[in-house]
C-alpha positions as CSV (number, residue, x, y, z in Angstrom):
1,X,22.1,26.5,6.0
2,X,20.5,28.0,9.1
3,X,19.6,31.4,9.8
4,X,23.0,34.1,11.1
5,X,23.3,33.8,14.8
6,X,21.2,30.1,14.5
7,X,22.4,27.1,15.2
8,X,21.5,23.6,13.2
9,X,19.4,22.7,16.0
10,X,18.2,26.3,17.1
11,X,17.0,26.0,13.3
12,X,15.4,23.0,13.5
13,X,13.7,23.4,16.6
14,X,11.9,26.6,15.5
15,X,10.8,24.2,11.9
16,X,9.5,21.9,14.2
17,X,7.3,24.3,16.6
18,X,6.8,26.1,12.7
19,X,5.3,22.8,11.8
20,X,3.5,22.0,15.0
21,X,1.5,25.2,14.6
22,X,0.5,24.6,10.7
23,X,-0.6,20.9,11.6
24,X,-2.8,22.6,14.1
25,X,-6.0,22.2,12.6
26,X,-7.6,19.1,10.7
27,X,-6.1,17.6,7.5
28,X,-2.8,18.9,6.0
29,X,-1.2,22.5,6.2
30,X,-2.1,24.0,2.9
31,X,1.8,24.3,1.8
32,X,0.4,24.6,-1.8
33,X,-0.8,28.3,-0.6
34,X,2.2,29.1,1.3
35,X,5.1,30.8,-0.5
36,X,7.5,31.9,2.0
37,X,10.8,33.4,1.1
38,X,13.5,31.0,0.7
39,X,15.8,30.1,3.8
40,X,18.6,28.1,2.3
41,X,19.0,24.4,2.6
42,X,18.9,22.2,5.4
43,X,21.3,19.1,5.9
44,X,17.8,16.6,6.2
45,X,18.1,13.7,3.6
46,X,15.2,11.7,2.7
47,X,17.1,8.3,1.4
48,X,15.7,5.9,-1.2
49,X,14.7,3.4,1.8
50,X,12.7,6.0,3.2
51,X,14.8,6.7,6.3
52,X,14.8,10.7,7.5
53,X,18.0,12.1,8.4
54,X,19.3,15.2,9.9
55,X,23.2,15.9,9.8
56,X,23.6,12.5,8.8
57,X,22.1,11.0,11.5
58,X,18.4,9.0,11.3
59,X,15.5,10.7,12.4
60,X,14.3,8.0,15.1
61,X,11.2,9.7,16.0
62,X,8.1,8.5,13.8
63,X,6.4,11.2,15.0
64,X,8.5,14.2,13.5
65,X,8.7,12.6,10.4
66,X,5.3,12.5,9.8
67,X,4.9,15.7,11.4
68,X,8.1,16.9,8.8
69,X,6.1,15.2,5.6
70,X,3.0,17.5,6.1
71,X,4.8,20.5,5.3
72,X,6.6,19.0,2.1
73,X,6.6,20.8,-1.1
74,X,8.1,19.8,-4.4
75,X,9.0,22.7,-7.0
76,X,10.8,22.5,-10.3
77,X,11.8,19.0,-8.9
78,X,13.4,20.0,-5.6
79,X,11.8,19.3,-2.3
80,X,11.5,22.0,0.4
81,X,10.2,22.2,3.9
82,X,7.4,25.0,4.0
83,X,5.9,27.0,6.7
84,X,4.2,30.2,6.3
85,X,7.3,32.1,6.6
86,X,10.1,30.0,5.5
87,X,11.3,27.3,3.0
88,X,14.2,25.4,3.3
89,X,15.7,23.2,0.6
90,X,16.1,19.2,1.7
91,X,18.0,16.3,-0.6
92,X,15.3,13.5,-1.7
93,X,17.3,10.0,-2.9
94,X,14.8,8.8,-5.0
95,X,10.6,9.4,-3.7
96,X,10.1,11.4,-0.4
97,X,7.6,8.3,0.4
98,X,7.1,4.7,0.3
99,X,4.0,2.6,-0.5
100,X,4.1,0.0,2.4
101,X,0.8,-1.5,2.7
102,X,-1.9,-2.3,-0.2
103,X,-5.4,-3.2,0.2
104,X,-7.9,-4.5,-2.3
105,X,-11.7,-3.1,-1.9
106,X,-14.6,-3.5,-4.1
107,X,-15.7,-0.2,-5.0
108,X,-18.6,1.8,-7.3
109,X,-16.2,1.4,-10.2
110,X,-14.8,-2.5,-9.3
111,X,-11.5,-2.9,-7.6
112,X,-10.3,-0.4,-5.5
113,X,-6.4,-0.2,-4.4
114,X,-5.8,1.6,-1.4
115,X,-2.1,2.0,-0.4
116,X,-0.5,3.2,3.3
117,X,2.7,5.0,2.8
118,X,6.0,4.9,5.3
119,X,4.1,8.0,7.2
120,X,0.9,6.4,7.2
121,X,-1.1,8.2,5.1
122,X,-3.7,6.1,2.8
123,X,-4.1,7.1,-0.8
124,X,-7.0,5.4,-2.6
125,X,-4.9,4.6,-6.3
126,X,-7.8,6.1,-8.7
127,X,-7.3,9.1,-11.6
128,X,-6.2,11.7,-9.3
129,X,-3.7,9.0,-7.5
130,X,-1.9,7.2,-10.4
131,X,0.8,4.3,-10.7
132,X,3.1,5.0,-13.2
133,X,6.3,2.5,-13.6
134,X,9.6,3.3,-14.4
135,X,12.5,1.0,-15.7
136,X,14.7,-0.2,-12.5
137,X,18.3,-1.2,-12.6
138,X,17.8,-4.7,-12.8
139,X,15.7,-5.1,-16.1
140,X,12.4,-4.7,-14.1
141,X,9.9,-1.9,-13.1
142,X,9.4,0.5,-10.3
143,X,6.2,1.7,-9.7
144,X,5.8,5.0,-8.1
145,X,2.2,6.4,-6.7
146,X,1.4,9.8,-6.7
147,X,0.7,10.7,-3.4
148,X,-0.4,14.9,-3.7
149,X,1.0,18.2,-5.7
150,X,3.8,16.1,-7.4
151,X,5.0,14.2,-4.3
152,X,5.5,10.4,-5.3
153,X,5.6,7.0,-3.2
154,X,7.7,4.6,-4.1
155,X,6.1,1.0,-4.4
156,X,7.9,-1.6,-2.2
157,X,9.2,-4.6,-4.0
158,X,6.9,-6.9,-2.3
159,X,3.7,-4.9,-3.0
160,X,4.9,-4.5,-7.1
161,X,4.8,-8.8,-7.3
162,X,1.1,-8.7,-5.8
163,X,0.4,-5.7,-8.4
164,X,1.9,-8.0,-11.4
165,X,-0.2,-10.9,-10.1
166,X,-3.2,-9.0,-10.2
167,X,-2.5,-7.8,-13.3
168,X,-4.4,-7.9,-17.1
169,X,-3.8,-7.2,-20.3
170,X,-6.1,-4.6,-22.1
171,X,-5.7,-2.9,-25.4
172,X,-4.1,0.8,-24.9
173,X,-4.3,2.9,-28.3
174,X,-4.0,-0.1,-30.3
175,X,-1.5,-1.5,-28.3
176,X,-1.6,-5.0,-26.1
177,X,-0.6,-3.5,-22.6
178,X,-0.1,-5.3,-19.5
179,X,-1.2,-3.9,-16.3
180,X,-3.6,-2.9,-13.6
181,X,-7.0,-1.3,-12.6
182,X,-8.1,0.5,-10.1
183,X,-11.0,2.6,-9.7
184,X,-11.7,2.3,-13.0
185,X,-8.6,3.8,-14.3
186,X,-6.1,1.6,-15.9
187,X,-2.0,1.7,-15.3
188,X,-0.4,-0.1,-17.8
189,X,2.8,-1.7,-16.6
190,X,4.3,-2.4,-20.1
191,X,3.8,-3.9,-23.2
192,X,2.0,-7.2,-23.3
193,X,4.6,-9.1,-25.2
194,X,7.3,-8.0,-23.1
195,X,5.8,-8.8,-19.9
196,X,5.2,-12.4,-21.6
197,X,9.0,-12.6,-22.0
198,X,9.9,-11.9,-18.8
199,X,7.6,-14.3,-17.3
């Protein structure tokens, strides 16, 4: 819903400039400071493959989807665009990222797993940055990784089978788990015996 006597785009372009200025300085706009009044909703669509679209057409420029994931908030699970003086509501499929890329480092507290999400940002998976796994569709898990202030990645399929292949079994609160470490934390999968069955 734009602005009265805005366009879609007239609305979207001043978002963008909105956005350009936040991402000004180094790091991240500090969206978790920001709370504008609320503008409506927007037809922008993240989908569960990760595309960006606006009016139902893909957003083909990388660069203003990363530029558009900096200033993305997530309250009372919705998702909102946020500048210092607006918010506008925008539909999320499933995660508003995915995990694309792992890598394995040795670290002060053994094996470190740093992911690279769909807007290449790297998130080092430790107890601030956890995997958590979900039951999928097709009798198998999803893992998710938090990326910041309740936004999620969602693990590709390829990365989970190198996160099963590297994974352990430890005892959780009595309990045989399966799963896997990372910075000294460790994200249990499921149980042991189930994870045997499946295998």
């Amino acid at each position: 819903m734009a602005k009265q006597g805005q366009t879609a785009n007239q609305h979207l372009e001043g978002l963008t400039t909105a956005a350009k200025n936040a991402a000004a300085g180094k790091g991240l706009p500090p969206v978790h400071l920001w709370n504008p009044p609320f503008c409506g909703d927007l037809d922008m669509r993240i989908a569960a493959d990760g595309t960006w679209f606006y009016q139902g057409t893909p957003i083909g420029r990388p660069a203003l989807v990363r530029l558009f994931s900096t200033i993305l908030k997530r309250e009372d699970g919705k998702h909102f665009l946020v500048t210092p003086v607006e918010k506008v509501g925008i539909r999320v499929d499933d995660a508003p990222f995915l995990a694309v890329e792992m890598q394995t480092e040795d670290g002060a507290q053994g094996r470190l797993l740093r992911f690279r999400t769909n807007v290449d940002d790297w998130v080092d998976c430790d107890a601030a940055h956890r995997l958590r796994f979900e039951a999928a569709q097709d009798g198998g898990l999803t893992p998710y990784l938090h990326v910041r202030a309740e936004l999620w990645a969602k693990v590709t399929r390829p990365l989970y089978y190198d996160l099963v292949d590297m994974g352990e079994e430890r005892v959780v609160d009595g309990r045989a788990m399966f799963g896997v470490a990372s910075a000294g934390e460790f994200f249990a999968m499921a149980g042991a015996e189930e994870v045997r069955d499946l295998r």
